[in-house]
C-alpha positions as a LaTeX table, in Angstrom:
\begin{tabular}{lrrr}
\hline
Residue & $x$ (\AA) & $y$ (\AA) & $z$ (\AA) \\
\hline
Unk1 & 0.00 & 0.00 & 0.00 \\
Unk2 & 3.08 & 2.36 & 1.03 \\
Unk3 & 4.60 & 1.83 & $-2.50$ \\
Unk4 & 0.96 & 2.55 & $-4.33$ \\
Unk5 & 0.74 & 5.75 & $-2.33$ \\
Unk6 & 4.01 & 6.58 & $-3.37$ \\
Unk7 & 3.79 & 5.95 & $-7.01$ \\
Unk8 & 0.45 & 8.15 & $-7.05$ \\
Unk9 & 1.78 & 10.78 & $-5.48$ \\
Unk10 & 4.86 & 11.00 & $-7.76$ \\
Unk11 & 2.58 & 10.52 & $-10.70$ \\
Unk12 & 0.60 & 13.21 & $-9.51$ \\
Unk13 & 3.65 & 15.13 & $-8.90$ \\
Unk14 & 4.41 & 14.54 & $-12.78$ \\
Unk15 & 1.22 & 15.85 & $-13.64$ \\
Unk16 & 1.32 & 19.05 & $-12.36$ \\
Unk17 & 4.73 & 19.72 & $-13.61$ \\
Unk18 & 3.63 & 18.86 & $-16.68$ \\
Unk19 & 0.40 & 21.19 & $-16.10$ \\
Unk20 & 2.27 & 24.42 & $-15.10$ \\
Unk21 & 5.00 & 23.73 & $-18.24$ \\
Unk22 & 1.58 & 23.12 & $-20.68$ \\
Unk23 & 0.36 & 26.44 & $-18.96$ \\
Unk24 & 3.99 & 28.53 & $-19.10$ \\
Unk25 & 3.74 & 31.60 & $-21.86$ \\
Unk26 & 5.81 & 31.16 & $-25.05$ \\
Unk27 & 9.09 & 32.70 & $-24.63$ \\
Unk28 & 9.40 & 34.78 & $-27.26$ \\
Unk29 & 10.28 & 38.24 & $-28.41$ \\
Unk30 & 9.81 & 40.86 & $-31.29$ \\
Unk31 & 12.88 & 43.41 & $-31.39$ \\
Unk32 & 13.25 & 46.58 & $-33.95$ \\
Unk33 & 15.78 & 49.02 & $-33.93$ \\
Unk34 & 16.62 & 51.80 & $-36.59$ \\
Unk35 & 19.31 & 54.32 & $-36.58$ \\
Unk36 & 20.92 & 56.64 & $-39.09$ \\
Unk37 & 23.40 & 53.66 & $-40.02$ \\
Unk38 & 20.80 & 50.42 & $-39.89$ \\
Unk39 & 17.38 & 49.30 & $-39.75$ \\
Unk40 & 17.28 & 45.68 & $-38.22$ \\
Unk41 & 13.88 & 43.29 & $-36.86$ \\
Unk42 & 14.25 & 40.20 & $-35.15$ \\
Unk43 & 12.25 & 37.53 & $-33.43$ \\
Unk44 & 13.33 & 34.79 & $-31.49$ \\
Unk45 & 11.65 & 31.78 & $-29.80$ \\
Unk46 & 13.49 & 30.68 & $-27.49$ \\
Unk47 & 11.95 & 26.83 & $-27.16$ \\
Unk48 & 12.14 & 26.34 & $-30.85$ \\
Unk49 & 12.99 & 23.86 & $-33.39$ \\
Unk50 & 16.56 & 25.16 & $-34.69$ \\
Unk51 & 14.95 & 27.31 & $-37.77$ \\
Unk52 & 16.61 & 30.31 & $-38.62$ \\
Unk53 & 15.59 & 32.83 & $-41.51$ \\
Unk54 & 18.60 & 35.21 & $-41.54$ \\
Unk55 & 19.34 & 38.29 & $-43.69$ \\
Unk56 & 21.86 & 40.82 & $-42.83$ \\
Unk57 & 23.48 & 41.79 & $-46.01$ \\
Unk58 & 26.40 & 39.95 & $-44.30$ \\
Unk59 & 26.91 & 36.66 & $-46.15$ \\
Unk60 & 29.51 & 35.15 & $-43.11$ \\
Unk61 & 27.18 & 36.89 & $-40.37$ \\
Unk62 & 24.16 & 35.00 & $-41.86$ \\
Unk63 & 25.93 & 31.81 & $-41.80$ \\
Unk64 & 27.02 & 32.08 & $-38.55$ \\
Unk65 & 23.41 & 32.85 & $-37.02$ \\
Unk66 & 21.85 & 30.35 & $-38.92$ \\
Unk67 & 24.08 & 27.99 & $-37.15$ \\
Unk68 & 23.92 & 29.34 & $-34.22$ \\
Unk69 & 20.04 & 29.00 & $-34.62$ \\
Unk70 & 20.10 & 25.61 & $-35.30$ \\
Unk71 & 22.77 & 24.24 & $-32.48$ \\
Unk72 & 21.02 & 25.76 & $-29.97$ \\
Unk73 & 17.34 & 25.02 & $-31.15$ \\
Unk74 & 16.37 & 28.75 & $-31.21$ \\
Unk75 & 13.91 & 29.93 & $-34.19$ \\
Unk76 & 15.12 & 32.78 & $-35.13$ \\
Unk77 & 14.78 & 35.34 & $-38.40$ \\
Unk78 & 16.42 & 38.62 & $-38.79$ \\
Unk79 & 16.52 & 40.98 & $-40.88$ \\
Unk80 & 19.08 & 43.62 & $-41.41$ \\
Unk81 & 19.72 & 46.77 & $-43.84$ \\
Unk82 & 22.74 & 49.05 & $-43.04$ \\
Unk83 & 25.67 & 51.09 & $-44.47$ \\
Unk84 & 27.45 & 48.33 & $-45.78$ \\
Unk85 & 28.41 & 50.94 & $-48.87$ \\
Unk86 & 30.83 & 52.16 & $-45.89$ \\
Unk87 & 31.91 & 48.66 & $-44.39$ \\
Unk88 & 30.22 & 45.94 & $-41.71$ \\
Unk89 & 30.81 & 47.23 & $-38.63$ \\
Unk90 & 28.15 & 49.16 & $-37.65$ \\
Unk91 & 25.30 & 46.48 & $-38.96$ \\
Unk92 & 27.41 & 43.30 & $-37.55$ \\
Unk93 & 27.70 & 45.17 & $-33.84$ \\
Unk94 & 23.91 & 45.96 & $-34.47$ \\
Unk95 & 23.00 & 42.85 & $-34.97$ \\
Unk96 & 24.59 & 41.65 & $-31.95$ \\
Unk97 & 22.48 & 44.79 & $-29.84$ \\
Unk98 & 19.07 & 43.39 & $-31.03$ \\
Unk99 & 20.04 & 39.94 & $-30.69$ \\
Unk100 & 21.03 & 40.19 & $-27.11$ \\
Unk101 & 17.57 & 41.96 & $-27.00$ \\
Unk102 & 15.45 & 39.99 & $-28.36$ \\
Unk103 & 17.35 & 37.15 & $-25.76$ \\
Unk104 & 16.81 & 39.65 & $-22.61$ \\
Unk105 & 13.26 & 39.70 & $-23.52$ \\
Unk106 & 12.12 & 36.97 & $-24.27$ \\
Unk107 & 14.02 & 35.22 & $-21.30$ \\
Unk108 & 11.96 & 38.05 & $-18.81$ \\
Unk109 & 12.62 & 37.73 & $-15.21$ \\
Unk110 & 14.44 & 34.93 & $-15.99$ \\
Unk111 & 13.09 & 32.65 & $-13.48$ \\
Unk112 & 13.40 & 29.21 & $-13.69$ \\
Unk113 & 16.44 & 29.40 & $-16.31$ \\
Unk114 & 19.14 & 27.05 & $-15.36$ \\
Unk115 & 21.36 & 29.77 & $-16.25$ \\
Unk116 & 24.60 & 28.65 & $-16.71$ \\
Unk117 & 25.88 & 27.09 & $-19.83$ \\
Unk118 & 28.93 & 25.48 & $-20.82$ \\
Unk119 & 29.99 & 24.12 & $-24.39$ \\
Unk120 & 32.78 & 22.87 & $-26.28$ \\
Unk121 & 32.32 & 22.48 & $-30.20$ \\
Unk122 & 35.32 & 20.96 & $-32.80$ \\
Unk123 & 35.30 & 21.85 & $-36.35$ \\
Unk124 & 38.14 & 19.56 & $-37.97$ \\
Unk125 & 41.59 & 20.93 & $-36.45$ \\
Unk126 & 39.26 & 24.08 & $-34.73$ \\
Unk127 & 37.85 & 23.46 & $-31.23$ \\
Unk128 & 36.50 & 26.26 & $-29.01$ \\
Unk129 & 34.59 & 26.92 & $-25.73$ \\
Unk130 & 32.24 & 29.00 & $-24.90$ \\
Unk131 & 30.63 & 29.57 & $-21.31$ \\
Unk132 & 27.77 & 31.84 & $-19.96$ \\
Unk133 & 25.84 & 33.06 & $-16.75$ \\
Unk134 & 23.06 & 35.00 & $-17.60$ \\
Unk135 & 23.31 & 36.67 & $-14.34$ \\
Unk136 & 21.96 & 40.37 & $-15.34$ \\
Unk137 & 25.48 & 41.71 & $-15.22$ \\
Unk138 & 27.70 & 42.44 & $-18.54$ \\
Unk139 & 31.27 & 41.13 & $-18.98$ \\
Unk140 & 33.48 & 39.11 & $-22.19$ \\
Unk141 & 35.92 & 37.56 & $-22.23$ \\
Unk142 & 36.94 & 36.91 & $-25.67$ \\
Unk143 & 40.15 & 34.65 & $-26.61$ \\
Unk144 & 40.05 & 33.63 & $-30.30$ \\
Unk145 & 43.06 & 34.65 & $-31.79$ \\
Unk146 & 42.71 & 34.81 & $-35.32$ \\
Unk147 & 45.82 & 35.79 & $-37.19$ \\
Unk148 & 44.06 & 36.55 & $-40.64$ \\
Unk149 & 42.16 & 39.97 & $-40.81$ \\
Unk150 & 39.32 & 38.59 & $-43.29$ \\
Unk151 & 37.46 & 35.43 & $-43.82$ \\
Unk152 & 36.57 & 36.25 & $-47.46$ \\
Unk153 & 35.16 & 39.54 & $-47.61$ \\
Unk154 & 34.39 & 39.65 & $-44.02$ \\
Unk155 & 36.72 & 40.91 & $-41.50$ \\
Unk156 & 37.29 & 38.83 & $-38.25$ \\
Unk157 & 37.67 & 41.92 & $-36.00$ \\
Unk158 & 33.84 & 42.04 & $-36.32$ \\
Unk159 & 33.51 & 38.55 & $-34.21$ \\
Unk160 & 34.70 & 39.93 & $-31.04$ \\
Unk161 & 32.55 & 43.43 & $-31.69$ \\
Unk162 & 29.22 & 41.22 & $-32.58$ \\
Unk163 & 30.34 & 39.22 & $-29.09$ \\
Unk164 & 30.63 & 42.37 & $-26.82$ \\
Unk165 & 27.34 & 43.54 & $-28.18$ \\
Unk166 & 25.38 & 40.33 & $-27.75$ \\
Unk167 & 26.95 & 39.48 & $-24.21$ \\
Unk168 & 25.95 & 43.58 & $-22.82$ \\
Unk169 & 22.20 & 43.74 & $-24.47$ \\
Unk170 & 21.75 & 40.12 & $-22.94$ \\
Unk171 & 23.07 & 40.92 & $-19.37$ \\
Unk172 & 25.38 & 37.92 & $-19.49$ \\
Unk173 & 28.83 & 37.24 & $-18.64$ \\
Unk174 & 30.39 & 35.45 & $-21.63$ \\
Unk175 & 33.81 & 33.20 & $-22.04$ \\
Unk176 & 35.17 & 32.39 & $-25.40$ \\
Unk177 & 38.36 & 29.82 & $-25.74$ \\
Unk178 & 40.12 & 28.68 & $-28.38$ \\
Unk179 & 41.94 & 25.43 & $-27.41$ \\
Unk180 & 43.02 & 25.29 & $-30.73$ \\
Unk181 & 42.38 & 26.08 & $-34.51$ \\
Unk182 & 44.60 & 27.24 & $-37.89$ \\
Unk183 & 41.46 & 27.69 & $-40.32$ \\
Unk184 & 39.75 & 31.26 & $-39.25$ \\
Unk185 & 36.57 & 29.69 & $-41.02$ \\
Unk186 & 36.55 & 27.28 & $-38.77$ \\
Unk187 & 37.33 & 28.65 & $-35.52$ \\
Unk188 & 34.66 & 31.41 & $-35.90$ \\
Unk189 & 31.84 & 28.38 & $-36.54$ \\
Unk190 & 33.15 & 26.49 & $-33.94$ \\
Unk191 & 33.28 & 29.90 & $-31.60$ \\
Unk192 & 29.22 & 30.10 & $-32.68$ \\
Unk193 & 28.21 & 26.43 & $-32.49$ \\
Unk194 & 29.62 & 26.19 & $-28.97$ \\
Unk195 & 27.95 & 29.62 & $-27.91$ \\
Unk196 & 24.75 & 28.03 & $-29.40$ \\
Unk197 & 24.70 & 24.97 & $-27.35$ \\
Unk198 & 25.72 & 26.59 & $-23.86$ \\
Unk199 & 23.12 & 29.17 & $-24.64$ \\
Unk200 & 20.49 & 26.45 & $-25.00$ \\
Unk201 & 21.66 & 24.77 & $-21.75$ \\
Unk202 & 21.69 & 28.45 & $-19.81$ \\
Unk203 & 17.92 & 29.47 & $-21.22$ \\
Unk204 & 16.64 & 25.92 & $-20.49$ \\
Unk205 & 13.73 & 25.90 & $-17.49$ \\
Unk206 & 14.69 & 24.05 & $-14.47$ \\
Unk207 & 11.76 & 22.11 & $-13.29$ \\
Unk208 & 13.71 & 21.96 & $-9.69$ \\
Unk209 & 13.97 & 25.16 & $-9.25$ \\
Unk210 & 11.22 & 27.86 & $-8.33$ \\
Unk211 & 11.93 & 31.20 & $-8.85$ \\
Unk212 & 15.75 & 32.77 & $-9.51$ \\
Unk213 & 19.00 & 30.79 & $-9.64$ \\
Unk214 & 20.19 & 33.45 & $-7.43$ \\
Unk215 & 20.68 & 33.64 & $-3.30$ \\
Unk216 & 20.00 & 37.37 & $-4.35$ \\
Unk217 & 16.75 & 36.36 & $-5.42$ \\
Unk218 & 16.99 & 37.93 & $-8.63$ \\
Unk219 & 18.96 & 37.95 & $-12.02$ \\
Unk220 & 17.68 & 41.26 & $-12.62$ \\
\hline
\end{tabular}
């Protein structure tokens, strides 16, 4: 009889878990942002299937966020115009500002978020790290060294810019390793794919936990 009451209660148990995840809001958001030097929309669902409809004018950036969409099972779509007659800069870094927007609201209070991620993705001789706490406060710390200044028409400076961005509009500290990596190609994907996956791990609900993964009580 002890052992029935105990199964019912953790099936019980089950089904209200299951209840209040049925009854949770999407997490989702709808971000615009125009200046004198870009126009950009996004939207993100963050408990998605890995689709991403991306169009920045930036062939590499589009590549890289359509990845990133897909390792880390985010839908996303974006769509960017900018002064690209003058270079990338300002609509890769802009990019990264709505992106770590659209991620800050659609995550909300951020209760329940498991909120620390950790990832390590190869790409033949390239393997990278990345880690995040989506704690509320801003920091990077960005090591790929990448010797070559462009990956076809794109220059790699722009990685670490499009990184800073993303990491302060998110309110997330953010640590990028290269362990190692001779291809720039590569080491940028990798850098992405492994941001990706500890992204999905950080934004994933908690079904332990009730409230902030903070003794502060907030992440705010």
């Amino acid at each position: 009889m002890e052992s029935r009451n105990r199964t019912h209660s953790r099936t019980v148990a089950a089904a209200s878990s299951a209840q209040k995840t049925a009854a949770a809001p999407p997490r989702v958001a709808q971000i615009e942002r125009r200046t004198r030097e870009t126009s950009i929309e996004a939207a993100l669902r963050l408990d998605g299937s890995g689709h991403g409809e991306i169009a920045t004018g930036v062939p590499f950036l589009d590549h890289m966020l359509e990845s990133f969409a897909r390792h880390g099972f985010f839908d996303l779509r974006v769509n960017a115009t900018g002064d690209l007659h003058i270079d990338d800069h300002h609509t890769v870094e802009d990019v990264g500002i709505v992106l770590g927007r659209a991620f800050r609201e659609a995550l909300g209070d951020r209760s329940g978020i498991r909120r620390f991620g950790h990832a390590v993705a190869p790409l033949d001789e390239a393997l990278c790290a990345a880690t995040v706490d989506i704690s509320g406060r801003s920091y990077l710390a960005y090591g790929l060294e990448i010797r070559e200044e462009r990956i076809g028409n794109f220059q790699t400076v722009l990685v670490g810019d499009f990184m800073k961005a993303f990491a302060d509009e998110t309110g997330m500290n953010l640590h990028l390793v290269m362990h190692s990596g001779r291809n720039p190609h590569h080491i940028v994907e990798a850098a992405f794919k492994a941001l990706a996956r500890a992204m999905d791990q950080a934004t994933a609900i908690e079904p332990r936990l009730s409230g902030a993964l903070s003794t502060k009580g907030t992440l705010s």
